[in-house]
VEXDREN-2710 file (C-alpha; in Angstrom, 1 decimal):
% VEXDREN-2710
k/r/px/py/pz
1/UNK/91.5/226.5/81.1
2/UNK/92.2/228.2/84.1
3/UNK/94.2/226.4/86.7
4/UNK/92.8/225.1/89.6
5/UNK/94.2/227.0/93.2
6/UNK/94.2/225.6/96.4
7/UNK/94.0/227.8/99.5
8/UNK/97.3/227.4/101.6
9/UNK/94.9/226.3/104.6
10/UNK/93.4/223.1/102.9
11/UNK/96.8/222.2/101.3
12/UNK/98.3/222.1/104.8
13/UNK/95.0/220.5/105.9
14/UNK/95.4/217.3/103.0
15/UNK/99.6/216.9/104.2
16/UNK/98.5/216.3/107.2
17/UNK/96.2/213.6/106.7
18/UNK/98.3/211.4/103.9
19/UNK/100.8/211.3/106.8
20/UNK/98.7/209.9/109.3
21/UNK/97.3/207.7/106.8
22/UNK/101.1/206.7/105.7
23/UNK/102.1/206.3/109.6
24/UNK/98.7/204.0/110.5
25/UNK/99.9/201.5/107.4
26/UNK/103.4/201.3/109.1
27/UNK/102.2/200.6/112.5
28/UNK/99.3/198.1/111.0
29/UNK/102.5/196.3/109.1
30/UNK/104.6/196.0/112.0
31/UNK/102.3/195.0/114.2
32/UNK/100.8/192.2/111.7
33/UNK/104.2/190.9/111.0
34/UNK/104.6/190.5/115.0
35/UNK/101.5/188.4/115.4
36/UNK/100.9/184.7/115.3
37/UNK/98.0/184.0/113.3
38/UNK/95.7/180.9/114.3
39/UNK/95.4/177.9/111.8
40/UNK/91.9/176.6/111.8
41/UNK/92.1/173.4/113.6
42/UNK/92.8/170.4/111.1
43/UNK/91.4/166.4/111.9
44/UNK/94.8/165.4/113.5
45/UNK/94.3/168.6/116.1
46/UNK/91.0/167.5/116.6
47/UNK/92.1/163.9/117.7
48/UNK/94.4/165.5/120.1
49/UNK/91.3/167.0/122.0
50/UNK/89.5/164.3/122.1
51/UNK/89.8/161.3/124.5
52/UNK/89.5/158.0/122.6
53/UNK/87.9/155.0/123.9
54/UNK/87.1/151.8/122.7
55/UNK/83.7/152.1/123.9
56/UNK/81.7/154.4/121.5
57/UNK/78.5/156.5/121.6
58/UNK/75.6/156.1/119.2
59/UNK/72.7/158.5/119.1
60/UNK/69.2/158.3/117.1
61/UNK/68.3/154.9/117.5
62/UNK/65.1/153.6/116.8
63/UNK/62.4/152.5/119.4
64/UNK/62.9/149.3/117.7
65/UNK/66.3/148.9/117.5
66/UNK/67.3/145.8/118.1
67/UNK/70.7/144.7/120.3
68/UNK/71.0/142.4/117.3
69/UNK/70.9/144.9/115.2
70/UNK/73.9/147.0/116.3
71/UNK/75.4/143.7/116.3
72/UNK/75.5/143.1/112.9
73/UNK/75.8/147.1/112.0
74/UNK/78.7/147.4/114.2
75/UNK/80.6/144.2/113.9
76/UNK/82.2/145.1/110.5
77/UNK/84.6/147.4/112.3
78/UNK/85.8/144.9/114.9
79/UNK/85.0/142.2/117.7
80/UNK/82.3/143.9/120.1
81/UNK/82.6/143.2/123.7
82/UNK/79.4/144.9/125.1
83/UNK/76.1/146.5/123.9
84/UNK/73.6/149.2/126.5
85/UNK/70.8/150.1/124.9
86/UNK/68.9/152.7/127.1
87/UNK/65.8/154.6/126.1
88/UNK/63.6/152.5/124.7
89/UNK/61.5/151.4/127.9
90/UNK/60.5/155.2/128.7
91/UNK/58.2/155.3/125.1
92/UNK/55.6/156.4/126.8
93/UNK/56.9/159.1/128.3
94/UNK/56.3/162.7/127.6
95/UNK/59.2/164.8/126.3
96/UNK/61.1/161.8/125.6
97/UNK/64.4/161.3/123.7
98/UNK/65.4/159.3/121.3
99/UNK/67.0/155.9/122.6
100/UNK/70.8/155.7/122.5
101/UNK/73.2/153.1/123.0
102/UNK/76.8/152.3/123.8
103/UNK/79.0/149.9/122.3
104/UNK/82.1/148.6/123.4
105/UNK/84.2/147.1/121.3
106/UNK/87.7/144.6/122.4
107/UNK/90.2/147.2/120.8
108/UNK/90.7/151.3/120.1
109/UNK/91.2/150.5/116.6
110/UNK/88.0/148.9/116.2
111/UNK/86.5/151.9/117.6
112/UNK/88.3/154.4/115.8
113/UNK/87.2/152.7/112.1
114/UNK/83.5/153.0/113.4
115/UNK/83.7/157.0/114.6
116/UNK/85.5/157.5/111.5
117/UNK/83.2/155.8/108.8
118/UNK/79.8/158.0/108.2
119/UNK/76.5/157.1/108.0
120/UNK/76.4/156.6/104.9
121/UNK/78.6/153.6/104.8
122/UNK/76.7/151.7/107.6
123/UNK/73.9/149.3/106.5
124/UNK/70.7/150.4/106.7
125/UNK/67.4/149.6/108.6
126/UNK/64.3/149.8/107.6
127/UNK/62.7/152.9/109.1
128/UNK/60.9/152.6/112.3
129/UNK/57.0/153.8/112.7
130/UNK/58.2/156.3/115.7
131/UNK/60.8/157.9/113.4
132/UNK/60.2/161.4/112.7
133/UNK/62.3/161.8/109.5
134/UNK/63.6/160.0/106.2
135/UNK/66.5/158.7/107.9
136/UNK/66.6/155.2/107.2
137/UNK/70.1/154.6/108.7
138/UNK/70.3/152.6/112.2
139/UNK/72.0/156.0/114.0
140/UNK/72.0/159.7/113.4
141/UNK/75.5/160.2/115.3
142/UNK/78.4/158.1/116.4
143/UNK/81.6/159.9/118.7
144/UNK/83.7/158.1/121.6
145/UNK/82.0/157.9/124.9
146/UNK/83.2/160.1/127.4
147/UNK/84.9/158.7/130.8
148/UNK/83.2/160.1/133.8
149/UNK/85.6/162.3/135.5
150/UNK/85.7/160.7/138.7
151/UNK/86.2/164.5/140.4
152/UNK/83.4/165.7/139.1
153/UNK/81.1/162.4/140.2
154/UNK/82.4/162.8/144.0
155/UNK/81.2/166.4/144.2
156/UNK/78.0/166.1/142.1
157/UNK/75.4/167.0/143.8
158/UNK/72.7/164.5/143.0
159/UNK/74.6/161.4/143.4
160/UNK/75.7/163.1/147.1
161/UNK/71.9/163.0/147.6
162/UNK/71.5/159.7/146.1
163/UNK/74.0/158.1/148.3
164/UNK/71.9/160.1/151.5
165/UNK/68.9/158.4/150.3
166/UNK/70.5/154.9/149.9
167/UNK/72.7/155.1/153.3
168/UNK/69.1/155.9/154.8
169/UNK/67.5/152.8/153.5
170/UNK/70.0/150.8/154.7
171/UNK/69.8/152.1/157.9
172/UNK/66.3/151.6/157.8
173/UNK/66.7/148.0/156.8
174/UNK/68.4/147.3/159.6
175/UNK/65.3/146.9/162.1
176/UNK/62.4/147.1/160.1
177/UNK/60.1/144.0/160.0
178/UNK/57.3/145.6/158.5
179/UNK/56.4/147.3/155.4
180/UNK/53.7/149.7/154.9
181/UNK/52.5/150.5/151.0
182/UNK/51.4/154.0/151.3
183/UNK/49.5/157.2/149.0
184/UNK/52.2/159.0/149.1
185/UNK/49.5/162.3/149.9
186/UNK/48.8/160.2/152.8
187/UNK/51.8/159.3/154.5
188/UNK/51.8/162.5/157.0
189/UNK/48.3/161.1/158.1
190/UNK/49.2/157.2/158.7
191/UNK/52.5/158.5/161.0
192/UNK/50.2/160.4/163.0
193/UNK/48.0/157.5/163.4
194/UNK/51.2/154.9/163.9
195/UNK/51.9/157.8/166.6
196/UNK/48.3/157.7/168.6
197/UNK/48.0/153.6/168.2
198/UNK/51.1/153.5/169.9
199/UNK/50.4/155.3/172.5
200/UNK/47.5/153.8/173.6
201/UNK/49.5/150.3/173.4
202/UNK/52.0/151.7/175.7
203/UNK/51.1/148.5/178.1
204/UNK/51.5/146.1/175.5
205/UNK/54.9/145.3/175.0
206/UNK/53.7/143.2/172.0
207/UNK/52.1/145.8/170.1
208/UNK/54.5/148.2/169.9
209/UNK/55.4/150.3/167.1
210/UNK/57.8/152.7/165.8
211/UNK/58.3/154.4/162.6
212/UNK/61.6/154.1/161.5
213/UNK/61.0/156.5/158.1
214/UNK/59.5/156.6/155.0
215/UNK/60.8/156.6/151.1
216/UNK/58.8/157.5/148.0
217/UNK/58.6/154.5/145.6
218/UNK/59.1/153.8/142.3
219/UNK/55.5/153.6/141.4
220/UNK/53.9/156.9/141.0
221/UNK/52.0/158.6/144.0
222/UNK/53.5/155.6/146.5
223/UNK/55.7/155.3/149.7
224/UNK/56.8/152.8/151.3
225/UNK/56.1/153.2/155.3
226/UNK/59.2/151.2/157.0
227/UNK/58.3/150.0/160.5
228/UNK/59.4/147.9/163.4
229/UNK/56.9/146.4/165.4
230/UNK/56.7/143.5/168.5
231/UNK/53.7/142.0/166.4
232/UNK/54.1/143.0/163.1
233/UNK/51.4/140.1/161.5
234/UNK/48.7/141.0/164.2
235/UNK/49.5/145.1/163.1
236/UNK/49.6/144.3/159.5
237/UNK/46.0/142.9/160.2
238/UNK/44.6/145.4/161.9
239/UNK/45.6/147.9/159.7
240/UNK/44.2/145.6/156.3
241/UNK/41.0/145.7/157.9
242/UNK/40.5/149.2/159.5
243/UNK/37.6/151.1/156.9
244/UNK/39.2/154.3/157.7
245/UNK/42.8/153.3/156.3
246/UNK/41.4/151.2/153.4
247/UNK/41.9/154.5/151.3
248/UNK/45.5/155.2/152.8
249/UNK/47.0/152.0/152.4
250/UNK/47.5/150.0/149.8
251/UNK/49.2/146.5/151.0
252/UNK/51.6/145.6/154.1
253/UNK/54.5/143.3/153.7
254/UNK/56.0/140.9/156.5
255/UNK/59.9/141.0/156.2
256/UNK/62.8/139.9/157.7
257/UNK/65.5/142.6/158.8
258/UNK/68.5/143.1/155.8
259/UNK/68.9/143.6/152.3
260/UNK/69.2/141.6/149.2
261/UNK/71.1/142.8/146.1
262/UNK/69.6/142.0/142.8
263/UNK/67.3/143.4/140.1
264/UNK/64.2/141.8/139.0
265/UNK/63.8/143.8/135.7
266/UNK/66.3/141.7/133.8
267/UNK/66.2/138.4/132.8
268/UNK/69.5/137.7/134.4
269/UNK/68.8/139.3/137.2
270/UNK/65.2/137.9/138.0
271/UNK/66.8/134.3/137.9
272/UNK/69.6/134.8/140.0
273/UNK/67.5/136.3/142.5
274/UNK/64.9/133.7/142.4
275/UNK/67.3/131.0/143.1
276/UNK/68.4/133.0/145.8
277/UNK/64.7/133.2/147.2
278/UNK/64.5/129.7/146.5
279/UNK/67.7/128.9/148.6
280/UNK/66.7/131.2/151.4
281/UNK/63.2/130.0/152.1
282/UNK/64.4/126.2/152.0
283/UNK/66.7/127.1/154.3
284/UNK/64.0/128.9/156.5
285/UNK/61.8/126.1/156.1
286/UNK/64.1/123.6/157.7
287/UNK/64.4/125.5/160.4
288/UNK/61.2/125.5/161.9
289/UNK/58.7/127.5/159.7
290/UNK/56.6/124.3/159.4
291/UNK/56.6/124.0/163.2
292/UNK/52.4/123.5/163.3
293/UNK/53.1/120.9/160.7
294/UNK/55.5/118.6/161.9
295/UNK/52.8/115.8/163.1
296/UNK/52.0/115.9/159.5
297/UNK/55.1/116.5/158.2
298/UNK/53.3/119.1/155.6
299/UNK/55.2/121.0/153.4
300/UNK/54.8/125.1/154.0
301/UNK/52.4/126.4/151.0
302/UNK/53.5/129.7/150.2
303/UNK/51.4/132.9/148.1
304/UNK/54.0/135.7/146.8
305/UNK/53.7/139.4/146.5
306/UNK/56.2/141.4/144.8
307/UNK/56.4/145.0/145.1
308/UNK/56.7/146.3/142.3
309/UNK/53.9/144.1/140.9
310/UNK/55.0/144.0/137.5
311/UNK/57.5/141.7/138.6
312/UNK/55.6/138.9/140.5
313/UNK/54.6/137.1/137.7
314/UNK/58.0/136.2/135.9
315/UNK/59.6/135.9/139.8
316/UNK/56.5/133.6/140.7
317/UNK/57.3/131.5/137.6
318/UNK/60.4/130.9/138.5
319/UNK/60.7/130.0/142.1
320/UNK/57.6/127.9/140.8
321/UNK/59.9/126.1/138.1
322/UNK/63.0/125.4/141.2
323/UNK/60.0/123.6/143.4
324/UNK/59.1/121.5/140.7
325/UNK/63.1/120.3/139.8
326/UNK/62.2/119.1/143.6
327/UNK/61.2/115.1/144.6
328/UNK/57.5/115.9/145.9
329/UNK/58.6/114.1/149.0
330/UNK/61.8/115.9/149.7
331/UNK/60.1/119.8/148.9
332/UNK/60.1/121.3/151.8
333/UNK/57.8/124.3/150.0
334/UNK/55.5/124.6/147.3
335/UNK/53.4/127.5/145.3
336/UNK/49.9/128.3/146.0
337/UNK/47.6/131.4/145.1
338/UNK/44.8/130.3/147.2
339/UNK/45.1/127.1/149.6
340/UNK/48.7/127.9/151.3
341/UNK/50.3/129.2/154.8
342/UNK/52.4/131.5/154.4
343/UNK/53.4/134.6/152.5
344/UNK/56.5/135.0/150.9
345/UNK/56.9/138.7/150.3
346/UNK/59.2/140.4/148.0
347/UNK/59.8/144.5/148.3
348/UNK/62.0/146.9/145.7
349/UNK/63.6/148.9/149.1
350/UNK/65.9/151.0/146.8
351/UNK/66.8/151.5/143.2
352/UNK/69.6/154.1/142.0
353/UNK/67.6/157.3/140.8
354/UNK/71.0/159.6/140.4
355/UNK/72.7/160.7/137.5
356/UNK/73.6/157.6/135.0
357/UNK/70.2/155.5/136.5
358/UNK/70.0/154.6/133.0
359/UNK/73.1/152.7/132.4
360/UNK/72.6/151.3/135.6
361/UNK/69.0/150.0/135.2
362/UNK/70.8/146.7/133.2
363/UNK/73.2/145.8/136.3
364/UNK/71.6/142.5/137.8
365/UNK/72.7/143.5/140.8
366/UNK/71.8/147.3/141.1
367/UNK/68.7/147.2/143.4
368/UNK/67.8/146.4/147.0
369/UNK/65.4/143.7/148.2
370/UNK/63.9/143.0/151.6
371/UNK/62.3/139.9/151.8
372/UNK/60.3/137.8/154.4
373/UNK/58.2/134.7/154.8
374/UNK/55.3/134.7/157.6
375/UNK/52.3/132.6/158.8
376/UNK/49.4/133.9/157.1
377/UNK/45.4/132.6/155.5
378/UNK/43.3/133.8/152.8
379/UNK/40.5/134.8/155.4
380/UNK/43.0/137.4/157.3
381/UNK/45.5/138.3/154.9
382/UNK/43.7/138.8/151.6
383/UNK/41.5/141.4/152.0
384/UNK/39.1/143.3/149.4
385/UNK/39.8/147.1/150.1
386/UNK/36.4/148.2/148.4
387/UNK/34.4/146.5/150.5
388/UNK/35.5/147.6/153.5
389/UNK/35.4/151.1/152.3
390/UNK/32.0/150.4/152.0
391/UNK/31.3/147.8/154.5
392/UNK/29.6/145.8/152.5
393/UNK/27.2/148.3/151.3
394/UNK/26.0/149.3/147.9
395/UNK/28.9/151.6/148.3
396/UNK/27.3/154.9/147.2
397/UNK/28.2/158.2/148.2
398/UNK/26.5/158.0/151.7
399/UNK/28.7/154.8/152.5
400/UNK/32.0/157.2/152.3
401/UNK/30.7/160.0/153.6
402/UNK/29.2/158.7/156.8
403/UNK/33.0/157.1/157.1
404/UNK/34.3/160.5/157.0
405/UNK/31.7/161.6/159.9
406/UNK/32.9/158.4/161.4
407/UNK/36.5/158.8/161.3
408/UNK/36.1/162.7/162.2
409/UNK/34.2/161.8/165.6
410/UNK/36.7/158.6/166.5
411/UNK/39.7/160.7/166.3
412/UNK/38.4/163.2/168.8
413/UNK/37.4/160.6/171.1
414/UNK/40.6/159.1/171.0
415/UNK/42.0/162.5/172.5
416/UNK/39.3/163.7/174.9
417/UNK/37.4/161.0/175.7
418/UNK/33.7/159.8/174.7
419/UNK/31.8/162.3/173.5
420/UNK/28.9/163.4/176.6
421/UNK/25.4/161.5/176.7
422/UNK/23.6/164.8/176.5
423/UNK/24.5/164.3/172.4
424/UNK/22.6/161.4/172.3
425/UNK/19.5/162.1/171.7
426/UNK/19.8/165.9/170.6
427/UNK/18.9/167.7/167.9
428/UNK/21.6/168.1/165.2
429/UNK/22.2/170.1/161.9
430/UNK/23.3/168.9/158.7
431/UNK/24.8/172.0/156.6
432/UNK/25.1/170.5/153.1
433/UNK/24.3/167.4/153.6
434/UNK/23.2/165.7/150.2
435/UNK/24.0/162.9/149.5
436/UNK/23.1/162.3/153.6
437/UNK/26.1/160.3/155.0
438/UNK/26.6/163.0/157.8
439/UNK/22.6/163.0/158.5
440/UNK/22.9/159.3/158.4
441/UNK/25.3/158.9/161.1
442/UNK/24.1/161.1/163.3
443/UNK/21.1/159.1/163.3
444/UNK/22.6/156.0/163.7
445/UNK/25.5/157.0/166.2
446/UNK/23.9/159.5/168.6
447/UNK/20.1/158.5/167.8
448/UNK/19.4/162.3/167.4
449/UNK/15.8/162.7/167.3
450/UNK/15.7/165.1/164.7
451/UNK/18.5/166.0/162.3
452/UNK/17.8/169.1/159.9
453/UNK/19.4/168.2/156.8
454/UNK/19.9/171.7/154.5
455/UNK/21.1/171.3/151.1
456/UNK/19.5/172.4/148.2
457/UNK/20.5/169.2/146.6
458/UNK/18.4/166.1/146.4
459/UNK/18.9/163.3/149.5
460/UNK/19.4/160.1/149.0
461/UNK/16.5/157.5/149.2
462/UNK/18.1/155.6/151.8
463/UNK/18.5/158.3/154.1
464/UNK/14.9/160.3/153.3
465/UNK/13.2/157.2/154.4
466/UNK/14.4/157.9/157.7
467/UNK/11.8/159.5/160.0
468/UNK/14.7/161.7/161.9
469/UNK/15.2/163.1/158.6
470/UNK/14.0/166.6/158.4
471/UNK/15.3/167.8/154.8
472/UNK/15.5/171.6/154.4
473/UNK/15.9/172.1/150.8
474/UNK/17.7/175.5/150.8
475/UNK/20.5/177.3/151.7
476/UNK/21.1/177.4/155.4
477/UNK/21.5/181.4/155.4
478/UNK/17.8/181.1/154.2
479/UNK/17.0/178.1/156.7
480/UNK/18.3/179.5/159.7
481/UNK/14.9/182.2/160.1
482/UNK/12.6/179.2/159.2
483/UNK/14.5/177.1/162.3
484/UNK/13.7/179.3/165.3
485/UNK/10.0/179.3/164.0
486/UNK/10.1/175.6/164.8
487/UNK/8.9/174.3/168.3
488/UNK/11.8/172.3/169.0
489/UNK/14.4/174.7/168.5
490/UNK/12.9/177.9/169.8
491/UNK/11.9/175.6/173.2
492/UNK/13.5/176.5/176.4
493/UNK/16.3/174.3/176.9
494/UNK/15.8/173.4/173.0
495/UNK/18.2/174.5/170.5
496/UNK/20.9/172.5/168.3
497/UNK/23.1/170.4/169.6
498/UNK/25.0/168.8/167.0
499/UNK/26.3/171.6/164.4
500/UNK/28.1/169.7/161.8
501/UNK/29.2/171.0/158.1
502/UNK/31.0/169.7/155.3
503/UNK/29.6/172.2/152.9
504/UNK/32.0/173.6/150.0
505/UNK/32.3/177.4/150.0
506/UNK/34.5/179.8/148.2
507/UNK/36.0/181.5/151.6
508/UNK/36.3/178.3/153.1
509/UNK/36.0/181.0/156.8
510/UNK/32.7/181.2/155.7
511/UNK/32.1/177.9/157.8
512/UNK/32.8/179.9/160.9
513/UNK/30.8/182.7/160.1
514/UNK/27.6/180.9/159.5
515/UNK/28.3/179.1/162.8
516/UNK/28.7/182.1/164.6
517/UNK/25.5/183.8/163.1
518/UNK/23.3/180.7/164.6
519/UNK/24.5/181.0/167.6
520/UNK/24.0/184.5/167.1
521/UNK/20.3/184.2/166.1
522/UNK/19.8/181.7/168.8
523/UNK/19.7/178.3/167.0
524/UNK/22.4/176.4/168.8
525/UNK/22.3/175.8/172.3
526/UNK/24.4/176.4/174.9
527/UNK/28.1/174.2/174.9
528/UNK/26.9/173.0/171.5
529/UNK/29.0/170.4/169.8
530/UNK/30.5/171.5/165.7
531/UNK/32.2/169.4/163.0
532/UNK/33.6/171.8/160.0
533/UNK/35.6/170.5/157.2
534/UNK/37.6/173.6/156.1
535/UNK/38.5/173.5/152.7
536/UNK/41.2/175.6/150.9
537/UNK/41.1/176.3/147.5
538/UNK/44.4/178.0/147.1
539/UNK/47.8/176.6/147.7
540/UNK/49.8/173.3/146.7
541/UNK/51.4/172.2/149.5
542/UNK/50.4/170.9/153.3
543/UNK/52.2/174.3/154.7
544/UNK/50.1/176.6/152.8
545/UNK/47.3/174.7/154.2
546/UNK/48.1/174.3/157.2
547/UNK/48.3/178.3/157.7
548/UNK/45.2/179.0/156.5
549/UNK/43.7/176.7/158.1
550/UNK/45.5/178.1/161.3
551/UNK/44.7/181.8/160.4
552/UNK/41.0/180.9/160.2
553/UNK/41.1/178.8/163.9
554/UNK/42.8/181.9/165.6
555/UNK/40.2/184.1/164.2
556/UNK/37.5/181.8/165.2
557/UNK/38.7/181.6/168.7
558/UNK/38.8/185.4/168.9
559/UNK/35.2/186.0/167.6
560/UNK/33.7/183.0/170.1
561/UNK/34.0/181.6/173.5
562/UNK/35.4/178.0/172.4
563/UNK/36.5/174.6/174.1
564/UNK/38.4/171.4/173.3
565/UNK/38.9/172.5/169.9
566/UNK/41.3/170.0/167.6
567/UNK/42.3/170.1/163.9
568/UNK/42.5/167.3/161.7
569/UNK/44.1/166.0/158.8
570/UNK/41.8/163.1/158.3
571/UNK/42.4/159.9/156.2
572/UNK/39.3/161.0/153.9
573/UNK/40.0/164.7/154.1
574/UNK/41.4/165.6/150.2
575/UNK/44.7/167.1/150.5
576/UNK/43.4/170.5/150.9
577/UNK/41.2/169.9/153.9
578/UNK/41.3/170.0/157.4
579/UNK/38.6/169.3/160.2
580/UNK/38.0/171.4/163.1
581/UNK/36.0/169.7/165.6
582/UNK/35.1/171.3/169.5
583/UNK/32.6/173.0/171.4
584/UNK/31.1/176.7/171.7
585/UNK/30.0/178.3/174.5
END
């Protein structure tokens, strides 16, 4: 065959390139003979990394673990000093994990033979109904427990906070002599209302007042008000019995200034901290509590309380068991739900909520107490909240609203005075009114002689029957023609008086509008008295509502020629509400 020719060009071309390629291999080899290669990392490296303890972690437990069983799965690899489980109280909770404990063991090598063994050679449990799997053994995964590194803890930022919150209690503590249970959504409201009863107490130096702070409680949707008062069992009285609070708070607690350490969630804990109860009322006791009783020489009969509530009963039961170890003649107290004289009140003032709150909810003494024994009767000091809500009527929808009305009209007084007789008397308006509690209490308060109640909703019975009732069943843009054909309202010197609204509307500056267009069309009279509830139905927070609220107020004072006009947050105003109460020219 013909042999093959290359042109000079390519052969120079293919040189070229087995040289490069020959000089890259040489520089690869060089270089590779230079460089330290990496080992992968063999079991005695990885001990080196590692910080061993002889208190070990163990992950996947069962809801129903028991502390006995670690016990008995754990003991095999040594003597065990200490066992946490945390976890399993928070089954409930959404999003939860799976309960975990610590063990502690008296030596490293004890710990080291359980982090080394594997699952496999641990005894088994039976598997637990909340297990998601086919893993019957008692963990999932076992390493040494970390030590906290104590740098790290100082400049955390949640346990900074946490010691804020704690240093605050404390300081709280200190002069407080009255506790407040409080809706958290409400505590704004009852500060402002400490704030005005104060003030017009200012010449009783018995009744003062003042609000030393307030903390959110364990219990969801609860504060705890914290207050230090020259009377605090006549205050906590007068605040158990006021309708327009009954919604706001939920109890009151007498105390005594300082803090006790304990925690009534264990069972350790509960019973040192009874004893201590049990030595400090005794002690309280002999020193003059029974004052009133000494001609008789009575013992002091006291009914506990226990904030959280979920505690009294186990507490009760206790202090109940060191009164009976007691000679009946040498007891200086005894336990009584019903016939007794004092109350012996028990309050959770702080609980760690920081980072690690878990392993410290098994401390017995991780929690702060106040405490406090005062005079008290079943007729003051027990009082049923829904029937003063209601005052002691059926308790319907009329019942709460005319307390709203109620409330609304008392707060303004408070301010500017009573309201001027000309209302009494008048002729009011009643823009959705259904069920009638507004209508009713405009009856009843200012003896209006007619009130125009427009709703297109049905009345209620109790209020129809009312000859001042004039029901209007329609929409008041419809009702307000049909008014000035009606003799009393188109009469000279006629006209409405009493303009009050709680109506829900989309634009909640609707209100205004629709107040402005009867005074437009001629329906209110002159200097006419006006109740709106404002309702927003955007926002999530009191200063988003608050600004709208505001924005609609400034409008409203452009548009009109107003007087004495005040905004309200009111006790039975949702959290979205406000009240705007004054006169327009």
């Amino acid at each position: 065959s013909k042999p093959m020719t290359l042109n000079p060009m390519k052969l120079l071309l293919i040189s070229s390139l087995l040289c490069c390629h020959q000089l890259l291999v040489v520089v690869q080899s060089l270089a590779f003979s230079n460089k330290k290669v990496a080992s992968p990392l063999t079991a005695d490296d990885h001990d080196d990394v590692v910080v061993k303890s002889n208190r070990v972690f163990v992950a996947g437990i069962s809801q129903t673990c028991s502390e006995e069983t670690i016990h008995s799965t754990f003991s095999v690899f040594g003597t065990i000093a200490d066992i946490l489980i945390i976890g399993q109280d928070d089954a409930e909770r959404k999003n939860k994990r799976k309960p975990y404990c610590f063990v502690t063991f008296d030596d490293l090598s004890s710990a080291q033979r359980a982090v080394a063994s594997s699952s496999s050679s641990v005894p088994s449990s039976p598997p637990s109904n909340d297990d998601n799997n086919n893993n019957n053994s008692v963990y999932t995964q076992i390493q040494y427990s970390k030590p906290i590194d104590s740098t790290r803890r100082r400049s955390n930022q949640s346990r900074v906070e946490e010691a804020g919150k704690q240093s605050q209690i404390e300081a709280y503590t200190t002069e407080t002599n009255l506790i407040v249970q409080v809706q958290s959504t409400h505590v704004d409201r009852m500060v402002d209302y400490l704030h005005r009863w104060n003030d017009n107490e200012k010449g009783e130096q018995n009744n003062f007042c003042k609000v030393l702070g307030s903390a959110s409680a364990i219990s969801r949707n609860v504060s705890l008000l914290y207050l230090s008062c020259g009377n605090p069992i006549d205050l906590g009285r007068i605040l158990g019995v006021d309708p327009l609070l009954a919604r706001a708070i939920n109890k009151s607690y007498i105390v005594q200034p300082g803090l006790l350490r304990g925690n009534l969630s264990t069972e350790q804990g509960c019973s040192d901290f009874a004893k201590m109860l049990f030595g400090k009322v005794s002690s309280q006791t002999n020193n003059g509590l029974n004052d009133a009783n000494d001609e008789e020489e009575e013992p002091v009969v006291c009914r506990m309380q226990v904030f959280p509530p979920k505690y009294q009963s186990r507490l009760l039961q206790l202090v109940y068991d060191l009164v009976q170890e007691i000679d009946e003649e040498s007891r200086q107290f005894t336990i009584s739900p019903k016939r007794f004289t004092h109350m012996l009140s028990v309050v959770e003032a702080y609980q760690y909520k920081g980072k690690g709150w878990e392993e410290r909810q098994h401390d017995d003494n991780s929690k702060l107490y106040m405490v406090g024994i005062s005079p008290a009767s079943m007729d003051l000091d027990v009082v049923d909240t829904n029937n003063i809500i209601t005052g002691g009527s059926s308790g319907d929808d009329v019942s709460r609203a005319y307390y709203k009305l109620k409330e609304a009209i008392g707060m303004y007084e408070a301010i500017h005075g009573a309201l001027p007789q000309d209302l009494h008397g008048s002729l009011a308006l009643d823009c959705g009114s259904a069920p009638g509690g507004w209508t009713k209490y405009l009856i009843e308060h200012f003896g209006c002689k007619q009130v125009y109640s427009i709703d297109p909703g049905e009345l209620s019975p109790s209020v129809m029957k009312l000859k001042e009732t004039v029901h209007m069943q329609m929409k008041i843009q419809y009702a307000l023609p049909k008014l000035l054909e009606d003799e009393a309202v188109a009469s000279d010197g006629g006209g409405v008086k009493l303009w009050v609204s709680d109506m829900c509307l989309h634009n909640m500056a609707e209100q205004v509008e629709l107040l402005l267009l009867a005074k437009e069309e001629g329906v209110l009279a002159p200097n006419a008295f006006f109740v709106l509830t404002l309702k927003c139905v955007v926002g999530h927070s009191k200063l988003a509502y608050d600004a709208q609220v505001k924005k609609v107020v400034d409008k409203f004072f452009m548009d009109a020629n107003l007087d004495c006009v005040e905004t309200f947050h009111l006790f039975s105003n949702r959290s979205g509400e406000r009240t705007v109460i004054g006169y327009i020219k």
